[in-house]
Each structure stands twice: as C-alpha cells, then as structure tokens.
C-alpha positions as a Markdown table, in Angstrom:
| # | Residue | x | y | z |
|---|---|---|---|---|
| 1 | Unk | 164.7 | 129.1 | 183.8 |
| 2 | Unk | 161.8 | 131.3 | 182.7 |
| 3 | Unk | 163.6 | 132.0 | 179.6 |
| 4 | Unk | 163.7 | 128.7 | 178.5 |
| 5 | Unk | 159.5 | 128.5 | 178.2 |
| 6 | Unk | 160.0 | 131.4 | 176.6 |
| 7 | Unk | 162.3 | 130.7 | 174.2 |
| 8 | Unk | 161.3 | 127.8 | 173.1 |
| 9 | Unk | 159.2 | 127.4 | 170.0 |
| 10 | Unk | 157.7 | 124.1 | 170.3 |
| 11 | Unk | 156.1 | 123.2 | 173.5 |
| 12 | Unk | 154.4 | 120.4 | 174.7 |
| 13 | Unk | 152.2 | 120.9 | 177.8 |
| 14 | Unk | 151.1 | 117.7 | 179.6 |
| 15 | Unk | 147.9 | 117.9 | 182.1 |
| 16 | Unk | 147.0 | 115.4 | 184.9 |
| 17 | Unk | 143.8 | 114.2 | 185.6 |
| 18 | Unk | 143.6 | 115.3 | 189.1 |
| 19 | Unk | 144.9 | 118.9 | 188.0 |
| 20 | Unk | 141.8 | 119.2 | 185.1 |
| 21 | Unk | 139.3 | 117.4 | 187.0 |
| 22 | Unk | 137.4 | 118.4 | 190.0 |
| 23 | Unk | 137.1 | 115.3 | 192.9 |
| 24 | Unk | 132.9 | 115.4 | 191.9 |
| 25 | Unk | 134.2 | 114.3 | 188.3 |
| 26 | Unk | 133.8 | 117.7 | 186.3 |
| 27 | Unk | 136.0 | 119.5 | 184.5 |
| 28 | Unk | 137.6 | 122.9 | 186.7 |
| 29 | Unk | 136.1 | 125.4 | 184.1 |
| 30 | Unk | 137.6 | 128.4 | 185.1 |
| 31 | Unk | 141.2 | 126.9 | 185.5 |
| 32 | Unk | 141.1 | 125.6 | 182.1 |
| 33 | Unk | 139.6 | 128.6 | 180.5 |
| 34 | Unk | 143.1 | 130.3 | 181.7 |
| 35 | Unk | 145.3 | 127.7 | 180.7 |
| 36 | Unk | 144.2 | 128.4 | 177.7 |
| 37 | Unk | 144.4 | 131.9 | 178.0 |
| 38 | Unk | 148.2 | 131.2 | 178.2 |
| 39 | Unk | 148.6 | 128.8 | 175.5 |
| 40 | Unk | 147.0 | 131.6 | 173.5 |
| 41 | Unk | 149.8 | 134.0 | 174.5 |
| 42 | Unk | 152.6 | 131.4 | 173.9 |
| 43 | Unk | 150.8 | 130.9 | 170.1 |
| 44 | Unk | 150.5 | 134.9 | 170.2 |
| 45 | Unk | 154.5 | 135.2 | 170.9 |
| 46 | Unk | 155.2 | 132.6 | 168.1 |
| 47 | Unk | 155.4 | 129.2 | 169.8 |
| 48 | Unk | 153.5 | 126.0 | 169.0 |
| 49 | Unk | 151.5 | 124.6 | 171.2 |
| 50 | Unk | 150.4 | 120.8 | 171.7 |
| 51 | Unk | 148.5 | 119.7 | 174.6 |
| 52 | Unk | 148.2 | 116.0 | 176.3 |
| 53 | Unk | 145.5 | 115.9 | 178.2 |
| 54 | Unk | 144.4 | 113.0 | 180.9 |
| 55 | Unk | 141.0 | 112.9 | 182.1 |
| 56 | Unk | 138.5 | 111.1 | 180.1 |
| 57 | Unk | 138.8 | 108.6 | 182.5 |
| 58 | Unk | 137.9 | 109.9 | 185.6 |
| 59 | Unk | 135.4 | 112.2 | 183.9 |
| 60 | Unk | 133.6 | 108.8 | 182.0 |
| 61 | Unk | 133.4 | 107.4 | 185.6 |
| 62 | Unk | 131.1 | 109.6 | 187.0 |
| 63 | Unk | 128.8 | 109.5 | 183.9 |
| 64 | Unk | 128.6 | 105.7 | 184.3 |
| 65 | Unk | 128.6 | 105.7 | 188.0 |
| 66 | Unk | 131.6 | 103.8 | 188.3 |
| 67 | Unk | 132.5 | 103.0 | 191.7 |
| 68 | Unk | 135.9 | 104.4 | 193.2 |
| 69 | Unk | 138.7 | 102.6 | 192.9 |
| 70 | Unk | 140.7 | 100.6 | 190.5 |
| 71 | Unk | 138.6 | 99.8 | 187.0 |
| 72 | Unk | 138.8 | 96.5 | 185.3 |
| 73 | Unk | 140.2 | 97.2 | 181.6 |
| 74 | Unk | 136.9 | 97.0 | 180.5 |
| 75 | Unk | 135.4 | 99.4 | 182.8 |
| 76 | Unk | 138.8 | 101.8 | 182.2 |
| 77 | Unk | 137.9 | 101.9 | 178.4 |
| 78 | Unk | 133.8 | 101.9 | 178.7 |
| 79 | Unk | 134.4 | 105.0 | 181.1 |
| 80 | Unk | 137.6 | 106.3 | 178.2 |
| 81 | Unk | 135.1 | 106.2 | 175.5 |
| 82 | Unk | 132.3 | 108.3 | 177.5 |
| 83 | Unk | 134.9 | 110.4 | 179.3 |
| 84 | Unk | 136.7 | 111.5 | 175.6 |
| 85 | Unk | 133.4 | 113.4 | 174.3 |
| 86 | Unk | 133.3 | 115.3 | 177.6 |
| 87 | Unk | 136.8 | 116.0 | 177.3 |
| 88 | Unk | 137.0 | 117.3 | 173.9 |
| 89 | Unk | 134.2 | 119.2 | 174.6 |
| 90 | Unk | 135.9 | 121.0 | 177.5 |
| 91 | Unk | 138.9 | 121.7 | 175.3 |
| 92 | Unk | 137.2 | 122.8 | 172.6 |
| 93 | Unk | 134.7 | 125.5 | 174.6 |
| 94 | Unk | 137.9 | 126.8 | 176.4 |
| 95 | Unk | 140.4 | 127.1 | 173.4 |
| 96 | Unk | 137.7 | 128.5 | 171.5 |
| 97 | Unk | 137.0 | 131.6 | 174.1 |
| 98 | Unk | 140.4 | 132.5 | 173.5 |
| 99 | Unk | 140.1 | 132.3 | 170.0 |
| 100 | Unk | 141.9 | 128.9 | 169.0 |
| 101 | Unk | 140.8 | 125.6 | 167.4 |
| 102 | Unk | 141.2 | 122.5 | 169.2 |
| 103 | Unk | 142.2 | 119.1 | 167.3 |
| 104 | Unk | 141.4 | 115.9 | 168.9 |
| 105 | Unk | 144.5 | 112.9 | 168.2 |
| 106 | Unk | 143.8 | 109.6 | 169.8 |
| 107 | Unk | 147.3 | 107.9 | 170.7 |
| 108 | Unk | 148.8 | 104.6 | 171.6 |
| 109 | Unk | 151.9 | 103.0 | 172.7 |
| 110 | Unk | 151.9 | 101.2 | 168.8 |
| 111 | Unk | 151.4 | 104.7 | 166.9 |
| 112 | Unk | 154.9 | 106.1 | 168.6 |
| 113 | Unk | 156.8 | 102.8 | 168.1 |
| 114 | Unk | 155.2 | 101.5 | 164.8 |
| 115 | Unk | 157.7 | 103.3 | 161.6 |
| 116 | Unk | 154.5 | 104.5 | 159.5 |
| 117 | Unk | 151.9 | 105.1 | 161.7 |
| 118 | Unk | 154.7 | 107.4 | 163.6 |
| 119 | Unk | 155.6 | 109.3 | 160.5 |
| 120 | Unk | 151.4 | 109.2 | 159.8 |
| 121 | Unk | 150.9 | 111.1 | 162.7 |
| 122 | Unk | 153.8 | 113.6 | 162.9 |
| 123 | Unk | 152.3 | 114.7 | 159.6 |
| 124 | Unk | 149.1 | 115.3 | 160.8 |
| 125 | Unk | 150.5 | 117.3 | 164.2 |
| 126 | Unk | 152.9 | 119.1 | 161.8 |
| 127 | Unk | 149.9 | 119.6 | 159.7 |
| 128 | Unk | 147.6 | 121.1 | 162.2 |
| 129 | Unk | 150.6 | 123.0 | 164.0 |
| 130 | Unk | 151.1 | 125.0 | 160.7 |
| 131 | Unk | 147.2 | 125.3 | 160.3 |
| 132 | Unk | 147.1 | 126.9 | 163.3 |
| 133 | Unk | 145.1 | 124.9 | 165.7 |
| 134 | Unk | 145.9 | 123.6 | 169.3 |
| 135 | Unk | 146.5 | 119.7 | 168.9 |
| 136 | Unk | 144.7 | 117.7 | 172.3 |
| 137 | Unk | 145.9 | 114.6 | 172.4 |
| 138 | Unk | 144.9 | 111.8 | 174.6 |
| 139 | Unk | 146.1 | 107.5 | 175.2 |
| 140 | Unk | 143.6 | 105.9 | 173.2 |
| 141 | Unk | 142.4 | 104.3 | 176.0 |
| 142 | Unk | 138.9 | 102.8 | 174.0 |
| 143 | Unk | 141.0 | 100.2 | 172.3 |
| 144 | Unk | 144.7 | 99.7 | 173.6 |
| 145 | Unk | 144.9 | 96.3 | 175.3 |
| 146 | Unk | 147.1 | 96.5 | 178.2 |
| 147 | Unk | 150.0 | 95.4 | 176.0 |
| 148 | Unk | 150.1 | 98.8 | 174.1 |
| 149 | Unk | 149.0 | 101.2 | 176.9 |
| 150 | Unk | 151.8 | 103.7 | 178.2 |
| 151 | Unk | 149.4 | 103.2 | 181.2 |
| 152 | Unk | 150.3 | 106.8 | 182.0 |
| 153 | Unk | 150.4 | 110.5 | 179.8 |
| 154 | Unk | 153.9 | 111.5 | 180.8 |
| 155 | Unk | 155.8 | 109.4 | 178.7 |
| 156 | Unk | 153.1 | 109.6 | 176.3 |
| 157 | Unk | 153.9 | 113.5 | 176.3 |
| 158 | Unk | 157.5 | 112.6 | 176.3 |
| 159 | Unk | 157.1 | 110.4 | 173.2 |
| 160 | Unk | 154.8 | 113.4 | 171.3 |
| 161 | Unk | 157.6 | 115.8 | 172.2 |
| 162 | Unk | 160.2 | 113.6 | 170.6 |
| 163 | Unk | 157.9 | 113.0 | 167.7 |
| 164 | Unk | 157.5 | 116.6 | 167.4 |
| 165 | Unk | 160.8 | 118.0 | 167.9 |
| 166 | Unk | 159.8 | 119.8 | 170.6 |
| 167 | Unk | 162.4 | 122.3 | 172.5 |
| 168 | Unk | 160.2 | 122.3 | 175.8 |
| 169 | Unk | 157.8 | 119.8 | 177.5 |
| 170 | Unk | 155.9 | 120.5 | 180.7 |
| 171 | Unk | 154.0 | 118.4 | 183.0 |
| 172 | Unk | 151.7 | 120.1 | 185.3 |
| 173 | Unk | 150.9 | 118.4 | 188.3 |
| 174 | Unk | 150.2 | 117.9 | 191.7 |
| 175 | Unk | 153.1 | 118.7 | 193.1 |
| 176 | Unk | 155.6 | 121.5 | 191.8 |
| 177 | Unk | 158.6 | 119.5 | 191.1 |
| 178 | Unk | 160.9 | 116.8 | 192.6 |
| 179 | Unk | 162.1 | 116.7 | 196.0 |
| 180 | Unk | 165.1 | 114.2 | 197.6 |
| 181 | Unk | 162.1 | 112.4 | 199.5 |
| 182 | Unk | 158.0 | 112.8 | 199.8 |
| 183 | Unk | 157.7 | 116.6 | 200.8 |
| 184 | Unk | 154.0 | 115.4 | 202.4 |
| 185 | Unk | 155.9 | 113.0 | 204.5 |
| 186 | Unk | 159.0 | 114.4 | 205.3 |
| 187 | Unk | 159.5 | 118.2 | 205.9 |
| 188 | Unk | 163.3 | 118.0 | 205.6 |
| 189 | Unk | 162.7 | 117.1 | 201.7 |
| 190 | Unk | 165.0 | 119.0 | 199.6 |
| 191 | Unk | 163.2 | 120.9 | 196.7 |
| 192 | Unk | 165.5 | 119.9 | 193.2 |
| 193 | Unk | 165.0 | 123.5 | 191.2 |
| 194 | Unk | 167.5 | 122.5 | 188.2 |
| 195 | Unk | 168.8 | 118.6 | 187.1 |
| 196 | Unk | 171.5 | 118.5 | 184.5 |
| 197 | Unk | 171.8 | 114.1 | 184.5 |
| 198 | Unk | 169.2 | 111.8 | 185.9 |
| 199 | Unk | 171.5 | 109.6 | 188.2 |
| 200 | Unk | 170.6 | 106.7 | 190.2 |
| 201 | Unk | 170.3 | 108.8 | 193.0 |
| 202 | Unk | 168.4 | 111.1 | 191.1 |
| 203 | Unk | 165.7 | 107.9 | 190.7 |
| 204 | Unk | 166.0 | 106.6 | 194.2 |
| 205 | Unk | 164.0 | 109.9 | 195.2 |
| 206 | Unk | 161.1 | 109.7 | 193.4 |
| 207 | Unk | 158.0 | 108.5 | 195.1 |
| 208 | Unk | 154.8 | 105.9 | 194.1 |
| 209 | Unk | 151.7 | 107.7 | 192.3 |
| 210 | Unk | 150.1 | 110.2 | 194.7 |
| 211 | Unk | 146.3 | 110.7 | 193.5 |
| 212 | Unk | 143.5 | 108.8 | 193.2 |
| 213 | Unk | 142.6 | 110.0 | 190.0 |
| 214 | Unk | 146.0 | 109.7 | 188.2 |
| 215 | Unk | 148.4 | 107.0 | 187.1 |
| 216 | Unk | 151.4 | 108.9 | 186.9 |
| 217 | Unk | 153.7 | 109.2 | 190.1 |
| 218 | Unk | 157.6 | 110.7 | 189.9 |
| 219 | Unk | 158.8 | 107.2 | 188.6 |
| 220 | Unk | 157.2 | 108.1 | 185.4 |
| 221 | Unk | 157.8 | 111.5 | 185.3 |
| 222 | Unk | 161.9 | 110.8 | 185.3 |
| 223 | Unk | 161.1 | 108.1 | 182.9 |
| 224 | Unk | 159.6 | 110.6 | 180.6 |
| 225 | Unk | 162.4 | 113.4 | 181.5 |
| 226 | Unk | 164.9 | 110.5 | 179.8 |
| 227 | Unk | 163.0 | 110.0 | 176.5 |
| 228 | Unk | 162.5 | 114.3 | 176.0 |
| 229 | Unk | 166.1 | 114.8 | 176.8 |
| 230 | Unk | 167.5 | 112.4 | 174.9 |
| 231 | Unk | 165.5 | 114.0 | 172.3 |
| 232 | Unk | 166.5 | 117.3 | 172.9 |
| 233 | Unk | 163.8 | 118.9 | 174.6 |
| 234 | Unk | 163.9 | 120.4 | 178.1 |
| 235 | Unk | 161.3 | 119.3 | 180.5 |
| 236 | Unk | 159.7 | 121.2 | 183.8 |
| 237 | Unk | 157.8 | 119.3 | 186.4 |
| 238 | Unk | 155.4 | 122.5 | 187.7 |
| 239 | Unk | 152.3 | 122.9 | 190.1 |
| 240 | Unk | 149.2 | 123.1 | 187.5 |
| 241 | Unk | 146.7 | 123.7 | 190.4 |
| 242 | Unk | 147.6 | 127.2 | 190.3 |
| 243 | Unk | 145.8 | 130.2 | 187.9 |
| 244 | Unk | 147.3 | 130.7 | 185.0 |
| 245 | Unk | 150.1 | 127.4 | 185.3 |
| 246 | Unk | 151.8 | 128.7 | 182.1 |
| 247 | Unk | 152.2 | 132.5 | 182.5 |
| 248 | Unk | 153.7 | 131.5 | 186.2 |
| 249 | Unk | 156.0 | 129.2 | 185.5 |
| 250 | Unk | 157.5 | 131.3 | 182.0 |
| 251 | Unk | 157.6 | 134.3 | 185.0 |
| 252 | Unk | 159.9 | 131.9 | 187.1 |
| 253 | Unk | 157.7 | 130.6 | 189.0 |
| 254 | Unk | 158.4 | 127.2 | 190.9 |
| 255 | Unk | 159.8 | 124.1 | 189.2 |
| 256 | Unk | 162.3 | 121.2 | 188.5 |
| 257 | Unk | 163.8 | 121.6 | 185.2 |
| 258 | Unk | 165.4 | 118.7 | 183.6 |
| 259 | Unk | 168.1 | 119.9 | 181.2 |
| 260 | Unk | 168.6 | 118.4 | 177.7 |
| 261 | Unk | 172.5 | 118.1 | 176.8 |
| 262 | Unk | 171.5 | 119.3 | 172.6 |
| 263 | Unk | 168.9 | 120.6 | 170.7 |
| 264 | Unk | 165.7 | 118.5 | 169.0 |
| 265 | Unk | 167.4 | 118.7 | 165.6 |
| 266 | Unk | 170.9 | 117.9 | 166.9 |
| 267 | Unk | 169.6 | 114.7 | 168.6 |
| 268 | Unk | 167.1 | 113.7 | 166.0 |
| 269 | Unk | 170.4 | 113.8 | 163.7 |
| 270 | Unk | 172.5 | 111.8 | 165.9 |
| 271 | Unk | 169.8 | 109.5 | 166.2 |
| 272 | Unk | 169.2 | 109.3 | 162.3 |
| 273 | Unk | 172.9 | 108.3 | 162.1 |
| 274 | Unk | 173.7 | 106.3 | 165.0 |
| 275 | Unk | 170.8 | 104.2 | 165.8 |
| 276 | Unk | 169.4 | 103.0 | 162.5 |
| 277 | Unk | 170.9 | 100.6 | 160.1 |
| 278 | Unk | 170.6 | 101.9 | 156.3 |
| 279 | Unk | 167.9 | 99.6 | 154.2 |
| 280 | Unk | 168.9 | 100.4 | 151.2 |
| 281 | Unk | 170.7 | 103.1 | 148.8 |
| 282 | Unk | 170.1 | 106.2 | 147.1 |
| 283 | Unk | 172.5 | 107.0 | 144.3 |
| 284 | Unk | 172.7 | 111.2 | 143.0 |
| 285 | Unk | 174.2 | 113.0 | 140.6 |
| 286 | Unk | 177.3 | 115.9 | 140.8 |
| 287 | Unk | 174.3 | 118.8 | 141.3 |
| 288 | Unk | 172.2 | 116.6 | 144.2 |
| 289 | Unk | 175.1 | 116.2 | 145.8 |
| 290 | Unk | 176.6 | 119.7 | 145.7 |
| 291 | Unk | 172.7 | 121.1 | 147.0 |
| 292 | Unk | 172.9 | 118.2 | 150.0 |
| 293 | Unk | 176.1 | 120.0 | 151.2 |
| 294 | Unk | 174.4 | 123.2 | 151.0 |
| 295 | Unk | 171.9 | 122.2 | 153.3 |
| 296 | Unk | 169.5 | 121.3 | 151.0 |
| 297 | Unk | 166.5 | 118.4 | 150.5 |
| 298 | Unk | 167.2 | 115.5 | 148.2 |
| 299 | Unk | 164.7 | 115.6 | 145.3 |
| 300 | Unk | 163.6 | 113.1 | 142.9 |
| 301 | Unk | 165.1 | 115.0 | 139.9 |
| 302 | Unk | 168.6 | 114.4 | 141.9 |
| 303 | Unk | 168.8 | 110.3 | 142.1 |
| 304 | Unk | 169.8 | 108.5 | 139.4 |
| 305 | Unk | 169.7 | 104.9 | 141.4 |
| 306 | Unk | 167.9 | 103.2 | 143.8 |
| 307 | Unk | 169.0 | 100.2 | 145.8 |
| 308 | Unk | 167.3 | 97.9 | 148.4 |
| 309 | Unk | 164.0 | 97.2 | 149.5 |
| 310 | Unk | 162.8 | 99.7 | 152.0 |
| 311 | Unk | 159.6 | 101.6 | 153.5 |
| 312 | Unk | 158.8 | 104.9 | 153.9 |
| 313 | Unk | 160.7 | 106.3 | 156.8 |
| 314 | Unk | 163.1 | 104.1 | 157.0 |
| 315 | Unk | 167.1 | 104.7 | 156.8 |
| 316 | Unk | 169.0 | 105.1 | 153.6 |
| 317 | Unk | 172.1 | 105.7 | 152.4 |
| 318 | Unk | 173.2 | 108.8 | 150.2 |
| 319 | Unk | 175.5 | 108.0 | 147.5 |
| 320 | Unk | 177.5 | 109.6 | 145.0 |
| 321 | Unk | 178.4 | 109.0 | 141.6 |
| 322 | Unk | 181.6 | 107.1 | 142.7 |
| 323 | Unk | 179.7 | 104.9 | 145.2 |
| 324 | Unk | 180.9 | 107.0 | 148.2 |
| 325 | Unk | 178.7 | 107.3 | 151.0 |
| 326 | Unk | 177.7 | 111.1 | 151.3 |
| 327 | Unk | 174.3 | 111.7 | 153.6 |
| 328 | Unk | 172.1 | 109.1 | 155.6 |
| 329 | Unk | 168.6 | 109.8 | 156.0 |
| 330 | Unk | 165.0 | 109.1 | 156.3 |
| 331 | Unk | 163.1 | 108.1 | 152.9 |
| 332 | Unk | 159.7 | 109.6 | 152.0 |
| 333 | Unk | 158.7 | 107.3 | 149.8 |
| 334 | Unk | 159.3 | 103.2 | 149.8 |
| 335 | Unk | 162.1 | 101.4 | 147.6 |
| 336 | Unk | 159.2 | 100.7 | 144.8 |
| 337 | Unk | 157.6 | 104.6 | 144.5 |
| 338 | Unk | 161.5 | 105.8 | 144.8 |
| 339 | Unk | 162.6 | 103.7 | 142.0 |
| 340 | Unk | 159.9 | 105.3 | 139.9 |
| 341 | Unk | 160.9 | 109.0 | 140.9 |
| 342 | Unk | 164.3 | 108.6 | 139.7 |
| 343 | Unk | 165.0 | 111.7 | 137.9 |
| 344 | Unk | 161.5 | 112.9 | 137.9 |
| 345 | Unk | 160.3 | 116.8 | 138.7 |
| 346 | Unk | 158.5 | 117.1 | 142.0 |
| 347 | Unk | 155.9 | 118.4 | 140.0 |
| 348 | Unk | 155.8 | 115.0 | 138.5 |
| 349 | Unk | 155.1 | 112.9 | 141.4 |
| 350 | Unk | 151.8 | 113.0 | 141.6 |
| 351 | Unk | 151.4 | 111.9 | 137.9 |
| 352 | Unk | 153.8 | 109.6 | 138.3 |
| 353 | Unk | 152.2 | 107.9 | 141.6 |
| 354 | Unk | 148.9 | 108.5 | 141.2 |
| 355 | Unk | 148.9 | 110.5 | 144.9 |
| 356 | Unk | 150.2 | 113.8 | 145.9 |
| 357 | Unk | 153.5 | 113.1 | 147.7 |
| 358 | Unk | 156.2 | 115.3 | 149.3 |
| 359 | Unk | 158.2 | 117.1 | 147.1 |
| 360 | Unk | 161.5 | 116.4 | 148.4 |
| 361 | Unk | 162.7 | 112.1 | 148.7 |
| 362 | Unk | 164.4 | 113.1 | 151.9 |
| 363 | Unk | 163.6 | 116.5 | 153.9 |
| 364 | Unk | 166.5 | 118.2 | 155.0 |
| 365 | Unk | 164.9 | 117.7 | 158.3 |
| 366 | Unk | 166.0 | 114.1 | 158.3 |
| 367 | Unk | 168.6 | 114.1 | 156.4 |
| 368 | Unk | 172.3 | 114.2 | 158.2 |
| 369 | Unk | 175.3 | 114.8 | 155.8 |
| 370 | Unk | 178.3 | 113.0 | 156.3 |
C-alpha cells in the first residue's frame, strides 16, 4: 500500500486536533516541524500537497481560559477566532524551516456545496498548488452557524479532496486505522489493513469519538472514506502520533486503506455526465468539434450559438452544427458573458468582458465527450 502514497500526485493530508495539540493547549513543535519535513519530500518527489488542519479550537481555549468540556457555539467560535492566529502561525514557522510557504483557506460546509463559491475556491487551491505553496485549510469555525458546520475536518478533507481531484487523502489520527470493534476495549479487535466497499458491516464497527479534544470519531471517518472514493481518491486512516507520520506510512507502515473503484478524473467525468442536468446549450462549428474529439478545450472562437440561461459552472450541452449532442460539460463563463464570446479569440476576452477570464469556455478537465 506504500506505493499508493507514493504514487499519487495529489494528496490531501488531514490532522486531528489531539494529534497537533499537546493536552496543555500548545502546539507539539517538534512533531509538526517533521510533518513537514515529509510534506516537503512528497513536494520534492513531485506531488501536491494540501493540508487540513484541526486545532484552533482547542488551542483558542487555553488562551481564553475556557473551561474543559463542551463549548457553547459562541464560546467554540470566540476560542476559533483566537485559536486560528496561533495556528497559522505554527504552520507557517514549520513549513517555512523546510523551505515552503504556507496558505491559510478558511472553509465551510456552504463554500463545498454552493456552485460558485466551489469553483471560487478550487481556483484559488489550484492557484496556490501551481504557485508552489502548501494550502492549510481549516472549518471556518468564526462564522458557520451550526447549520453549515461539517462539525468535524474529515469530511471536510474528504470534500477538499474531491474539490481537488485528489488521488490520495489521509487522516492522521489517534488510532492507526479501523478495527471490527474498540481495540481499547476489546483485545480480540481485528485490525482492517485494506477495505475495497464500505458495507453495513463495515459501519457497524466503527466506534463514538474517542478524544476530548476532537470531534471526529470512526463514524465520520467512513463517512468521509464514501465521499473521497466516490470521487476517486484513495483514503488511509494512520497513527499521526508517531515521528515523521508521512515518511512511515509511504514506507508501509500501519494503516486501513480504503480503496477507490476509478481514478479522480474518471469519477469527476462520470459525475459531470450522470448527475447534472444540462442548463443550457452550446452550439460549435466542424473545427470545435473535430479538436473536442481530440481531447481538446472548447474555446470561444469555436461556438457559434449559445442557448439557455446558465451560471458559471454549471452543466451544458455540446452541440454540433446538426443539433447533435456531442460533449457535456462544465461552463466557465455564465449564459450572458458566453453569448458575447461567440466566435471571439481568447485573446479577446478580456476586451470583450472587461475582466481577464479563462481562455478556454470549457476546460478539457470538465468536459466529457460523448
């Protein structure tokens, strides 16, 4: 399974809170200075990296001398918005001794589920990603009601992988993977190394949240092994209280992987063409058409209609001259913008618009030919 980290060229790594921070409410220094150390020689080898990070939380509480125990909401996000300097802070000092920049992304349940502040912020992580840096992103804890709180990182981690198109997510965590009951408890637990389908069974043997400092618990660590693999991306459940978390685990070192049945672009395809409902129409000419099969981006200079009133990212249809549907994909620019592009030079478009916008009116990326 070691190859697989190896391998993979996107990762997501997702820290707990009780892994990064110490029971006196500091930040464990020396671990996280080689964590990063790793992350550094996964960027080294090729790979991007993106981090989700819990803690500013339990590290706010201790500045405000917060009592143990359950928080009110108010107290949770007072505690968020102290805890999130500190936090950044720590990030930043460690990725920087290994020679990285750290990126701080503030996240909430709405910015994964809402169309175009989703597509907002992939930009900006694919953005960063290709500048280099090491994205750290966090729950937005400081102003998500409890309507629009995951409540928890994994499947926050889950959602960034999908948003990504990540080929790997781990969580490190207390415990270094799943089990058939509560190892803690029961000494006859059976240690899971490798899951191909999470059954019913599968979910009857996870356990209730273990730590006092986190939220997350098994439950929600199956929950976010659905949304990653249904996206396409592996995920491992490893110990992170160990030195050097990454390098171990991509030497085989203990860990439950759950196995993703196709690749992030297969799934993101399948996704594209199953799940969403065209909003409108995109009519090209003989030579658009021709470059789509070829693998190509649609670009302005290729359409010569638009139909339908639609936003950016939403689904449209690909048509031919003869009306014949050809490619379904994701728009880059809204029904209005597109219909003045029709024809027009990429070179064009910010002229045209008035903004710099992508070149191409569907990336190839999220565009599935028929």
């Amino acid at each position: 399974m070691s190859a697989r980290l190896a391998s993979a060229r996107r990762i997501v790594v997702k820290i707990g809170s009780s892994t990064l921070v110490s029971p006196e409410g500091e930040p464990q220094r020396v671990w996280l200075n080689r964590l990063c150390s790793d992350i550094a020689a996964l960027k080294a080898g090729g790979a991007d990296v993106i981090v989700v990070s819990s803690g500013a939380i339990a590290l706010g509480r201790r500045r405000l001398k917060l009592a143990k125990g359950a928080l009110k909401l108010e107290e949770a996000q007072a505690a968020a918005s102290v805890g999130q300097i500190a936090l950044a802070q720590a990030w930043t000092e460690a990725l920087a001794a290994n020679g990285l920049t750290a990126a701080q992304i503030l996240l909430t349940l709405d910015d994964t589920e809402e169309r175009r502040r989703y597509l907002n912020a992939r930009a900006t992580l694919g953005a960063l990603m290709q500048l280099g840096a090491v994205p750290v992103i966090n729950e937005n804890d400081t102003v998500a009601t409890a309507e629009i709180r995951f409540g928890d990182n994994d499947r926050l981690a889950a959602r960034v992988a999908a948003m990504v198109g990540a080929d790997c997510l781990v969580l490190l965590s207390d415990i270094d993977g799943l089990y058939t009951d509560n190892p803690v408890t029961n000494a006859e637990a059976v240690f899971l190394p490798e899951i191909s389908e999470i059954t019913p069974e599968i979910e009857a043997m996870a356990g209730r949240p273990g730590s006092d400092m986190g939220s997350g618990g098994m439950v929600t660590k199956l929950l976010a092994a659905k949304i990653a693999t249904a996206a396409g991306c592996h995920m491992a459940i490893a110990l992170g209280q160990v030195d050097h978390p990454l390098r171990r685990l991509a030497e085989g070192g203990r860990a439950t992987w759950v196995l993703a049945k196709s690749n992030p672009a297969a799934a993101r395809k399948q996704w594209i063409l199953g799940a969403l409902k065209p909003a409108g129409a995109l009519t090209v000419d003989d030579g658009a058409a021709r470059a789509l099969r070829a693998g190509k981006s649609l670009l302005p200079a290729g359409m010569t209609a638009v139909e339908g009133s639609f936003g950016r990212g939403d689904a449209v249809s690909v048509r031919d001259g003869a009306g014949v549907e050809i490619a379904r994909g994701l728009a880059a620019y809204a029904s209005e913008d597109a219909a003045r592009l029709i024809g027009r030079r990429s070179a064009d478009i910010e002229s045209v618009l008035g903004y710099a916008g992508r070149a191409a009116m569907i990336h190839r990326d999220d565009l599935v030919v028929l």
